[in-house]
C-alpha positions in Angstrom: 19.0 39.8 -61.3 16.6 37.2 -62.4 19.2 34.7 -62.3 20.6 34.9 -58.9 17.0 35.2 -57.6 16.5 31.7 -59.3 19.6 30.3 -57.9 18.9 31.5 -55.2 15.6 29.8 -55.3 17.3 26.5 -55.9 19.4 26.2 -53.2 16.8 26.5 -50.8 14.3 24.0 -52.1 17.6 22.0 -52.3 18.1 22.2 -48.5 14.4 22.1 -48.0 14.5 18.5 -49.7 17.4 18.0 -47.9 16.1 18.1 -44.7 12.3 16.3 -45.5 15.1 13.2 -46.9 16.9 13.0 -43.6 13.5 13.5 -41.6 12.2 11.1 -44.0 15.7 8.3 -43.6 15.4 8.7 -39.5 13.7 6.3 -38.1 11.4 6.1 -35.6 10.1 3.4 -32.6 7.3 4.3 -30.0 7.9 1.8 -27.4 5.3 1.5 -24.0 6.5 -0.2 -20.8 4.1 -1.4 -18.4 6.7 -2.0 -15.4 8.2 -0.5 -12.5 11.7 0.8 -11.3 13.1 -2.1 -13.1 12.1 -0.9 -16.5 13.1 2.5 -15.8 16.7 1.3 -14.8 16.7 -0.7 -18.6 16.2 2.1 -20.6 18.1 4.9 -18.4 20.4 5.0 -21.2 18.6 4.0 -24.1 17.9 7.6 -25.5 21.4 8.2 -25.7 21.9 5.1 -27.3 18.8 5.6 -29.9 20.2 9.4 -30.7 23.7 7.8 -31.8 21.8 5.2 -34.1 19.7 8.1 -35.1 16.5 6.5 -34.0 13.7 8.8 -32.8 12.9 7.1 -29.5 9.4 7.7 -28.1 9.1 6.0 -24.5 6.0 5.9 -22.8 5.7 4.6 -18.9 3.1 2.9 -17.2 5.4 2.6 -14.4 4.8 2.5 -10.9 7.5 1.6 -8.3 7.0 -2.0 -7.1 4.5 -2.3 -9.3 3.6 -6.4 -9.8 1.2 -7.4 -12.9 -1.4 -7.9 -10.5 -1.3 -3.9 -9.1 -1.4 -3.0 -13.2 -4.5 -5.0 -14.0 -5.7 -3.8 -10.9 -5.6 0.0 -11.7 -7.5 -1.1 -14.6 -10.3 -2.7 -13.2 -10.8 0.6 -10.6 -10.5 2.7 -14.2 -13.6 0.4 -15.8 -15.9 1.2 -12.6 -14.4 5.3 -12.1 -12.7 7.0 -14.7 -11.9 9.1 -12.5 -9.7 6.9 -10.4 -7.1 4.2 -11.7 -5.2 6.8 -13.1 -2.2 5.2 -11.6 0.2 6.9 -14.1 0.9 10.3 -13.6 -2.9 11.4 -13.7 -3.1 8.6 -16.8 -4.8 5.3 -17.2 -3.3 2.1 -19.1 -6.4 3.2 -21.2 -5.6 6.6 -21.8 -1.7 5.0 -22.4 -2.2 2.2 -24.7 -4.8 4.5 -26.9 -2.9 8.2 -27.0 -0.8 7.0 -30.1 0.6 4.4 -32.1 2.9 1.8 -30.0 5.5 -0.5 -32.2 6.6 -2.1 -28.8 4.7 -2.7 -25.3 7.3 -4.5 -22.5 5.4 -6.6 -19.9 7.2 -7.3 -16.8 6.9 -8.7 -13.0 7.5 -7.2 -9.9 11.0 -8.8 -9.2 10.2 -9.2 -5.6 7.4 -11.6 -7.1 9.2 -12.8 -10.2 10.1 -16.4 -8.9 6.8 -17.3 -8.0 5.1 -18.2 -11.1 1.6 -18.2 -9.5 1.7 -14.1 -9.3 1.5 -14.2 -13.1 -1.8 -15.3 -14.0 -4.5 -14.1 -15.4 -3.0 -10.5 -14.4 -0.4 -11.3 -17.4 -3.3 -12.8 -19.8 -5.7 -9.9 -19.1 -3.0 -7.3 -19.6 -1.8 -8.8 -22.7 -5.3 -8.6 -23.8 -5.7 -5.2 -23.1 -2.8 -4.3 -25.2 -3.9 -5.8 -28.1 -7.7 -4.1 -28.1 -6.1 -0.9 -28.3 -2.8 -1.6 -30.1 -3.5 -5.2 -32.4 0.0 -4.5 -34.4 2.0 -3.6 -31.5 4.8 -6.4 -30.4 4.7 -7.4 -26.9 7.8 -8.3 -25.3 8.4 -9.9 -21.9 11.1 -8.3 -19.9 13.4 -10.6 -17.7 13.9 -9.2 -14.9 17.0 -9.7 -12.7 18.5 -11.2 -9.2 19.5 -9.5 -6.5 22.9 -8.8 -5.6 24.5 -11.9 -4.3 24.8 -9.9 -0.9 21.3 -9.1 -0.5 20.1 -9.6 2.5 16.9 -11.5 1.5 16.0 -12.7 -2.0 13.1 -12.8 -3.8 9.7 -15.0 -3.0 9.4 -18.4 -4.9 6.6 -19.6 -3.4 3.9 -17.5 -1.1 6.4 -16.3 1.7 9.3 -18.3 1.1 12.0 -16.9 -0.4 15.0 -18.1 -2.6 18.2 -18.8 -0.2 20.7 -17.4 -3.3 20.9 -15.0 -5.8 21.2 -18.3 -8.8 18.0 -19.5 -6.9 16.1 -16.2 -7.9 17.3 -16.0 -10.8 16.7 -19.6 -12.1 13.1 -19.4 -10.5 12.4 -15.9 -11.9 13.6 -17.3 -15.4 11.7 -20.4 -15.3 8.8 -18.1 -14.8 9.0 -15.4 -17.4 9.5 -18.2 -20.3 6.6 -19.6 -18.6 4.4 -16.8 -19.4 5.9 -16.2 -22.3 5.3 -19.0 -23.9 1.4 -19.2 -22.9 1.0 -15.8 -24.2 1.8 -16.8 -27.4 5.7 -17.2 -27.6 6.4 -13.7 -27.2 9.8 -12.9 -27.2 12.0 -12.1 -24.1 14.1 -9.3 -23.7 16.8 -11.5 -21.3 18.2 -8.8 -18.8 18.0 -11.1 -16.0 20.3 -13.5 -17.8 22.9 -10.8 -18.7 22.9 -9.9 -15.4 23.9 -13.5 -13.3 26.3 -14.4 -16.6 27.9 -10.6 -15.5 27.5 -11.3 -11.4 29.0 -15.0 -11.8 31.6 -14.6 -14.7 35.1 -15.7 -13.2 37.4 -12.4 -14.1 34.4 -9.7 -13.5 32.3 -11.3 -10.7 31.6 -8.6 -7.7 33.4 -9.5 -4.9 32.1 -8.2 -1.1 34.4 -6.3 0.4 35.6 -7.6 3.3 38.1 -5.4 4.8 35.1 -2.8 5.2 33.3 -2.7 8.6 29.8 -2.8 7.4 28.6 -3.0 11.2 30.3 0.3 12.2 30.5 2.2 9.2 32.7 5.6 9.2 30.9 8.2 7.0 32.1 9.3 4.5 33.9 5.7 3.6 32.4 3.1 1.5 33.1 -0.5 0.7 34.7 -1.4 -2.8 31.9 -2.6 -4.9 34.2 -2.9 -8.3 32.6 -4.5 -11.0 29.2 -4.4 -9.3 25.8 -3.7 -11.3 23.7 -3.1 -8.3 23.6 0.4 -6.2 25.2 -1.4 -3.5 26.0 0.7 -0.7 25.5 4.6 -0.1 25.2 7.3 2.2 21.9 9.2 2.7 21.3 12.8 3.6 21.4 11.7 6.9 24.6 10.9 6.6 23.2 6.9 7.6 24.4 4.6 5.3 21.9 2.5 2.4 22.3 -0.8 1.0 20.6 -1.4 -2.3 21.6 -5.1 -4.0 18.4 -4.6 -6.3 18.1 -1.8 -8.5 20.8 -1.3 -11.7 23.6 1.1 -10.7 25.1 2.7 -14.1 26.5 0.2 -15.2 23.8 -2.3 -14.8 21.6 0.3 -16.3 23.9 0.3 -19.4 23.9 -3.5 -19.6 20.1 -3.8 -19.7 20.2 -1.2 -22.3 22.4 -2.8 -24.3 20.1 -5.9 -24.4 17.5 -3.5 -25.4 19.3 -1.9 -27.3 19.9 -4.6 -30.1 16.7 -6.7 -29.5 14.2 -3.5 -29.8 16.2 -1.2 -32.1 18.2 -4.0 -34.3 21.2 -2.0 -33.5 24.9 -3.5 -32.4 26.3 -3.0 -29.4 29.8 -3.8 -30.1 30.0 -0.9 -32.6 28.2 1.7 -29.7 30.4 4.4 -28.9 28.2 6.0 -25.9 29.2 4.4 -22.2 28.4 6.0 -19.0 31.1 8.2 -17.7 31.1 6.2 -14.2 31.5 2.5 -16.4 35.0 2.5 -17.5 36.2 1.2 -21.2 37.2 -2.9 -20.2 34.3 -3.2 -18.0 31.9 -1.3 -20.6 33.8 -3.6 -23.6 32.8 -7.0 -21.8 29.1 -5.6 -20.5 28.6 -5.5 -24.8 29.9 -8.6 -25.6 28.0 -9.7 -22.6 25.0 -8.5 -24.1 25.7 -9.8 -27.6 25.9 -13.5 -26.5 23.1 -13.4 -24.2 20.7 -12.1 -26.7 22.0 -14.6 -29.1 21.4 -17.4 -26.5 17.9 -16.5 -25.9 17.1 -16.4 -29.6 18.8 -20.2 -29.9 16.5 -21.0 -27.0 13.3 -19.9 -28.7 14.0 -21.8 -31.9 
């Protein structure tokens, strides 16, 4: 009796130390992102990504839609004169935030609408970054590249007070130019290069999007839409209202998976080739070259910070 009660013993400190091992083996990354819709649409996909890595992924979001560096710093100013107010974060301050645990990664980011004008940067970007490191002096701050807009938006983003770049490759060499910028006088902080996956994917000659033309977009028939293959924006869509939507900015599915991915090895050092997870709407050649894509473009933003 004695003996199976001690075997029986054994065996469950043996699964006991089995499981504090694997608890022990997984690891873990608390990662903050002070952004907007933008940074929501990057790490859509990321959890599912971190689970098949078997990373415990901790997200937290200082997020607010259209949010630009300046509206951030702003909320923190109202917080220093009224805690009370500047609690811009679901009932939460960048404060409360940056103090409520241990961050390994904050993401900085501009309002894309804003992110080719270099002059909406500064000192919002400066007094951020230093807020982060009062509360979190260990954490890594990474600058998050945002993207273009479809290259059938309607209007692009500003460049210089009201003006506005003529062409998606002008936003997007304008928003670059601008988030090395303050990159660079932050420290050299290290750029998570979504934007550049993005126009490599939007200009690449055998995946490019390519308006469809037969479509009437003047008179459109509900419930018909255009063809928007190979397309990483929303694009077009019909409301409740049965009226019809155009969005060229935000990341549809596959645009949030190719942001991911970027994240996805630069943040959590995993490889995307080898990830088996894809979103069910992104289908296998399209999801094969949105990895490589990602791959190359990380690899070319490291090159360019040596």
């Amino acid at each position: 009796m004695r003996l199976i009660i001690k075997v029986k013993i054994f065996f469950i400190l043996a699964i006991l130390l089995g499981l504090h091992a694997n608890a022990q083996s997984t690891k873990k990354l608390h990662v903050l992102m002070i952004g907007n819709s933008f940074s929501q649409n990057a790490t859509r996909f990321l959890p599912q990504m971190a689970k098949e890595a078997d990373i415990k992924l901790v997200l937290g979001r200082a997020e607010m839609g259209g949010c630009s560096l300046q509206r951030h710093w702003d909320s923190v100013v109202v917080n220093n004169l009224d805690t009370n107010r500047g609690k811009a974060y679901n009932g939460k301050s960048l404060r409360q935030l940056l103090s409520s645990q241990k961050w390994d990664i904050v993401t900085l980011q501009q309002y894309s609408l804003l992110s080719g004008n270099e002059e909406t940067y500064f000192p919002y970007a400066k007094n951020l970054y230093d807020l982060i490191k009062t509360y979190q002096p260990t954490a890594e701050i990474f600058i998050h590249q945002t993207w273009a807009y479809r290259a059938d938006a309607k209007s692009f983003g500003k460049i210089e007070g009201e003006k506005r770049a003529k062409t998606q490759e002008e936003m997007w060499q304008k928003s670059r130019s601008a988030y090395y910028k303050m990159a660079t006088k932050l420290g050299n902080l290290r750029i998570l290069p979504s934007g550049d996956a993005f126009y490599t994917v939007a200009t690449d000659a055998n995946w490019t999007f390519q308006k469809d033309e037969s479509y009437d977009y003047n008179n459109p028939i509900y419930p018909a839409l255009p063809n928007e293959k190979n397309s990483i924006n929303v694009g077009y869509s019909w409301g409740v209202d049965k009226k019809i939507k155009f969005d060229p900015n935000h990341a549809n599915d596959a645009g949030c998976y190719l942001a991911g991915l970027i994240w996805y090895k630069m943040l959590l050092k995993q490889d995307p080739l080898k990830l088996t997870f894809q979103p069910k709407t992104v289908d296998d050649n399209f999801a094969k070259f949105l990895k490589e894509t990602a791959v190359k473009t990380v690899i070319a933003a490291s090159n360019k910070k040596k």
